[in-house]
N, C-alpha and C positions, 0 to 999 in steps of 0.2 A: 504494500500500500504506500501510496505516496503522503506522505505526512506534511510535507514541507510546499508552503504556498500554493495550496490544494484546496479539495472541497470536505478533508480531514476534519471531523469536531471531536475534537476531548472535552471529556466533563467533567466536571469536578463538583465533588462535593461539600459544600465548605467555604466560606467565602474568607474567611482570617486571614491573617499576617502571614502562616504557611502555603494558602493559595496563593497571597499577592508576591508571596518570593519565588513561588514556582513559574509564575506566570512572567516573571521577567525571564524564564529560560523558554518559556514558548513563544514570547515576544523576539527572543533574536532568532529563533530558530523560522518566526514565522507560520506557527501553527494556529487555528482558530482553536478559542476557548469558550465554552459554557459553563457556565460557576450558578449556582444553586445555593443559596443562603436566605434564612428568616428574616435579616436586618436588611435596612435600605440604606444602612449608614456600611455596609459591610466592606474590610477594606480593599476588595480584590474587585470591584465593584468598576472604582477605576481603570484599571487593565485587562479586561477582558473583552473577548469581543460581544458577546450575550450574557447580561444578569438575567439572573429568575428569584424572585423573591419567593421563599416555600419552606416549608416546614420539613426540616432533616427527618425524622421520624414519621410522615406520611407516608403510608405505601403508596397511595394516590401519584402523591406529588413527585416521591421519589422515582416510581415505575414511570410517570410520563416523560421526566427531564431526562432518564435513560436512555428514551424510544429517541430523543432527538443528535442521539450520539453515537461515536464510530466504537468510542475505548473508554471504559469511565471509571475514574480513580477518586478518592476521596482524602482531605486532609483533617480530616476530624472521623474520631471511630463512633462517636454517637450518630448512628443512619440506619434509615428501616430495614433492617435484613431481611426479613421476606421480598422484599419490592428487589430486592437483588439478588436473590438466589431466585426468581423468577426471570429477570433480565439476564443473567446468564444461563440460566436452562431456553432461554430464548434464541442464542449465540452471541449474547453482549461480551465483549471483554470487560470483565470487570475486575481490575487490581488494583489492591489485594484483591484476592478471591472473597467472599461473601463467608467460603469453608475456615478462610484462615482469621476472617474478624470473627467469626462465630465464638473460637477458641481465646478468641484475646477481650472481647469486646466485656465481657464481665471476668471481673477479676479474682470472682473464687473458680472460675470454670478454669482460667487461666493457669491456677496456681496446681488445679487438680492435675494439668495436665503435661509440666513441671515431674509431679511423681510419677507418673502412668510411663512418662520415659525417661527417668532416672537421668532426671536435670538437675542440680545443686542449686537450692533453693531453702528459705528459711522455714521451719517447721509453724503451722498454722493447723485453725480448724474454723470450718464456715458456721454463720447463725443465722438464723433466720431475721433475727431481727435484735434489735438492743434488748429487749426485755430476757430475750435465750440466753444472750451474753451474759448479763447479772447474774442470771439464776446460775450458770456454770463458775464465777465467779466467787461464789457465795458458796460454792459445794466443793471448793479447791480445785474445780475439773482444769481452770485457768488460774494461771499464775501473775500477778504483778510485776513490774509492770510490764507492759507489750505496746503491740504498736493495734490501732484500730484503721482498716480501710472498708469502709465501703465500696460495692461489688460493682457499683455503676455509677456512670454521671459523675465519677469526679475529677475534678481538670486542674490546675495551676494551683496546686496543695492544698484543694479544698478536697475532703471526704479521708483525708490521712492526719490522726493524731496519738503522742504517744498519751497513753491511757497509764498513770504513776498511780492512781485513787478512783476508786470506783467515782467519784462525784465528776472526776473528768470526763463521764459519759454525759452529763446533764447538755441539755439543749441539742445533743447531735441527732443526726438522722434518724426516727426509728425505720432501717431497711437492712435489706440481706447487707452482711458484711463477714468478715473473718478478723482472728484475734492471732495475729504472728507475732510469736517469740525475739525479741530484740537482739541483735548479732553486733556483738562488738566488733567494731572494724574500725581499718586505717583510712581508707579510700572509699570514697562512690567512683566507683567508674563507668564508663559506656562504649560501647561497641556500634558504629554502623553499621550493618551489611547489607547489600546492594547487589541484586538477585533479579535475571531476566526469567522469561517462558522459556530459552530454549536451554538454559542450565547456567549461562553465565553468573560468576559471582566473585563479588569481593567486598573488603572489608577496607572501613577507615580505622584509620590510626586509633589507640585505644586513647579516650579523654577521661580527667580528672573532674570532677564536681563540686563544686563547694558552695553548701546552702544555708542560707539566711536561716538562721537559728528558731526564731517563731512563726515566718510564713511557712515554712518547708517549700521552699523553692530553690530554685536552680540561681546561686549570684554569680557564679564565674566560674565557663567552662575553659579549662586548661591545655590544649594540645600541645607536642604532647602528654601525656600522663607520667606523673613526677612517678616514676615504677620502675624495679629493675627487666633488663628484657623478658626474663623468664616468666615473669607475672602478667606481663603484655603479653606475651603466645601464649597463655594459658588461655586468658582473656576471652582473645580472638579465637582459638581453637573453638571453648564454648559456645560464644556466639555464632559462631559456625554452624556447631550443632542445633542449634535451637534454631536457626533458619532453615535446616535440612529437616527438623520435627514437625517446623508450620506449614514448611512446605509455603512461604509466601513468595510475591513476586512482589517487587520494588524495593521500597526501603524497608527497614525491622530495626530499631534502635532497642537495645540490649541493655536495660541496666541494671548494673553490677553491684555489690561489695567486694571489695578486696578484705579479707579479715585480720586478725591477730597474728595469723601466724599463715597468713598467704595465698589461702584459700580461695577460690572464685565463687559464689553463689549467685545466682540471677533474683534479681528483685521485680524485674517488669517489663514490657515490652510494650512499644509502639508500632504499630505497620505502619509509617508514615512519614514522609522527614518532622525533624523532633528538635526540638530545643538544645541538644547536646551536640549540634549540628551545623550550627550558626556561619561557628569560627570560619567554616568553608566556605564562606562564599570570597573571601580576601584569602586566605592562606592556602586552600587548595589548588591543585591545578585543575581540579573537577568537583564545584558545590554538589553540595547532598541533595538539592534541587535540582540539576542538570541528571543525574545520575538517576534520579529517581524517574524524570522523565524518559532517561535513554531507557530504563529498565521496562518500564509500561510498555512501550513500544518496541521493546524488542532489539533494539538499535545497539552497537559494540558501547558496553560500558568503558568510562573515561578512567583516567588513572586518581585513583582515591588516595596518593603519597602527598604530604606536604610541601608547600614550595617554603616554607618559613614557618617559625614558631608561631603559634595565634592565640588569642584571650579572649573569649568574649564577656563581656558584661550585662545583665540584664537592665532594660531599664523597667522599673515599677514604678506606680502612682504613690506617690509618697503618703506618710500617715497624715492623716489631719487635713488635707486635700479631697475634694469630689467638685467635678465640675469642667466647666472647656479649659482644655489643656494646655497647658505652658512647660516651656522646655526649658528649665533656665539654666545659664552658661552653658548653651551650646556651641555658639558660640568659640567660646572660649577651648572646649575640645577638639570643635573642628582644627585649629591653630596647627595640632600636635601632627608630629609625621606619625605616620601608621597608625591612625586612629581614623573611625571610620564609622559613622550611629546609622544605625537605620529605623526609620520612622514608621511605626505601622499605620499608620489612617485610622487610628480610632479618638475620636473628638471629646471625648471624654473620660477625666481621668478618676479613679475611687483608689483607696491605699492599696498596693500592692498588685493592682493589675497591671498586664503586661501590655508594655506601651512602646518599646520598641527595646533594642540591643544596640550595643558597642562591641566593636571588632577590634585588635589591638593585634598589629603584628611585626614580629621584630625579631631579628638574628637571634638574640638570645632572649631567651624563653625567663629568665630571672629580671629580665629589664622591663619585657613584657608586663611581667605579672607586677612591679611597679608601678609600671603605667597605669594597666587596669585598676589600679588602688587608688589613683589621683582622678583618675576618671568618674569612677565611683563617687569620691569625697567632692568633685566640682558640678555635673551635672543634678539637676534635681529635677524629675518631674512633678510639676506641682498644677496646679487652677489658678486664675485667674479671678478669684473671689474669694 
C-alpha cells in the first residue's frame, strides 16, 4: 500500500499530547490523519487532517470512525474493545491488536498474566472492591503496608497509592483493584520495544525514572540509565520477552524495578508510545513516534541507538494554580543550548497535570542531569489568575 501522499487514512484514537507528537511524524512523512477524541479543545486537533469529536468508549462511535480508515492505532488504552475486535474481524488493521489491549487494558488481568508466563513481577492479589480489601486486611490475609492500584481508568498517578494505614483507603475509588507487596529497589527503569507485523523488532536504550514523591509521576526521565551493562541486558532481554508474550505490534513500554540486589521485575506496561519516551524525539536518531508509526505500517524500523545523552523533564501544573495557562520563564530556558520544551495544547492548567516536557541533551549525561535540575527550579507552569 502506498502510504505516502496517497489516499492512505490512519486513525487514531486519542486526541492528547501523544497523538499531537505522533502526528508531527505523519506530517513529514505526508500521510492523512483521523484523530477521534471527546474534547474540542483536544490537542492533536490542530494537526490532523480530520477531527471527530466522540466518545473513546462508544462502540457506536468507535466502530464508525474505524469504517473511515485504512490502519487504526490508538494512543490512549481506555477504547471500546468490542467496536475493535469487531473492526478487525472485519479486516481492519488495528495496532495494537484489540487481543493484546485486552490483556493490558485492566491491570489485574494484566498482572495475572505476568504469572501464567512466569514474568518477574511483584506479588499481588485482586479485590473486588475497597470494602474486600479491609475485610482481608483486618483478617491479616494482607499485610501493611502495600501499594493500592486500581484495575482501570487510571492515568498520570491517579488510581496508584501506597496504603501505610488502613484510613489511607478513605475517599479512594470503591472498584476492582489489587493490593501489591512493596519491593524495595534502587531504580525504576523502562524499556521500549518497537515490534512490526512481519516480526521486526527492537528495543531503546534502557531509561532511569525519577518521581515526584507525592504525585507518583514521572519528573525526569534519564537516558541512558545510571546501570551497570549487565543490569541493562537483563532489562532489555525481559522486555523482550514480555513483547514476544503480548504478542503486540508497535510500541510496549516496559516498566521496571531494578531491586536491592539487581533483580528485574516488571511493574506495567503501555502498548503505546509513553512518557519514558520523550527524550527521543532530540537524542535519538529514530523518536519512539516515528518508530511506532514505521511499526503500524509495517515499514523497516529506524535505528533506536542514541545520538547523545538526553533528560527529559516533565512539565506539570503547578500546586495552587487552575486556570488558562502561563509558562513562566520560558523564556528564559529556551536561552540554554540543548534545551528544548514542548508544549502540548492544552489551555488549561490544574496542579500537577501534564502540560508539556523539556528535553535536555548533552555529551555528558552528568551535565545533562544539571541542566535538567535548573530547568526544573526556573520554569513554572502556573495560570494567569
Amino acid at each position: 500500500m502506498n502510504y505516502f501522499s496517497s489516499d492512505f487514512k490512519l486513525g487514531i484514537l486519542g486526541g492528547g499530547q501523544l497523538g499531537k507528537m505522533l502526528l508531527f511524524d505523519t506530517r513529514k512523512f505526508d500521510i492523512q490523519t483521523y484523530v477521534l477524541d471527546p474534547s474540542d479543545e483536544a490537542p492533536c486537533k490542530i494537526a490532523c487532517d480530520q477531527f471527530f469529536k466522540g466518545d473513546l468508549m462508544d462502540y457506536e462511535t468507535v466502530y464508525n470512525f474505524g469504517k473511515l480508515v485504512n490502519v487504526l492505532t490508538f494512543e490512549i488504552e481506555l477504547v471500546n474493545l468490542d467496536a475493535l475486535v469487531k473492526l478487525e474481524d472485519e479486516g481492519l488493521k488495528v495496532y495494537p491488536s484489540p487481543k493484546t489491549l485486552k490483556l493490558i487494558q485492566n491491570k489485574g488481568i494484566q498482572k495475572d498474566y505476568y504469572t501464567k508466563h512466569a514474568i518477574p513481577t511483584a506479588n499481588y492479589t485482586r479485590f473486588d472492591d475497597i470494602k474486600s480489601l479491609i475485610v482481608a486486611i483486618l483478617e491479616s490475609k494482607i499485610q501493611l503496608p502495600f501499594v493500592w492500584k486500581c484495575t482501570e481508568f487510571g492515568y498520570d498517578g491517579n488510581g496508584v497509592k501506597v496504603i501505610r494505614e488502613i484510613a489511607d483507603l478513605d475517599n479512594l475509588a470503591n472498584v476492582e483493584c489489587i493490593a501489591e507487596e512493596m519491593i524495595p529497589f534502587k531504580n525504576e527503569l523502562a524499556v521500549i520495544v518497537c515490534r512490526s507485523p512481519s516480526g521486526q523488532i527492537k528495543t531503546y536504550p534502557v531509561v532511569e525514572m525519577e518521581f515526584h514523591p507525592e504525585a507518583n509521576q514521572v519528573e525526569y526521565v534519564i537516558c541512558p540509565a545510571r546501570i551497570n551493562q549487565e543490569v541493562a541486558d537483563k532489562a532489555r532481554a525481559i522486555a523482550l520477552n514480555v513483547s514476544e508474550k503480548f504478542n503486540h505490534v508497535g510500541l510496549l513500554a516496559v516498566e521496571m524495578f531494578q531491586t536491592e540486589d539487581d533483580e528485574i521485575i516488571v511493574n506495567e506496561v503501555a502498548p503505546r508510545p509513553h512518557n519514558s519516551g520523550h527524550y527521543s524525539i532530540e537524542a535519538s536518531y529514530t523518536s519512539q513516534f516515528e518508530n511506532h508509526l514505521r511499526a503500524i505500517l509495517d515499514l523497516p524500523l529506524g535505528n533506536t541507538d542514541s545520538k547523545v545523552a538526553g533528560i527529559m523533564v516533565n512539565l506539570v501544573g503547578a500546586e495552587g494554580f487552575s486556570g488558562d495557562v502561563v509558562y513562566e520563564n520560558i523564556e528564559k530556558i529556551l536561552a540554554w543550548n540543548g534545551v528544548t520544551p514542548h508544549i502540548y495544547g492544552k489551555k488549561q492548567t490544574r496542579p500537577f497535570r501534564k502540560m508539556g516536557h523539556v528535553t535536555i541533551v548533552n555529551s555528558d549525561i552528568v551535565e545533562a542531569r544539571r541542566i535538567a535540575e535548573d530547568v526544573k527550579n526556573t520554569i513554572r507552569v502556573i495560570s494567569n489568575t
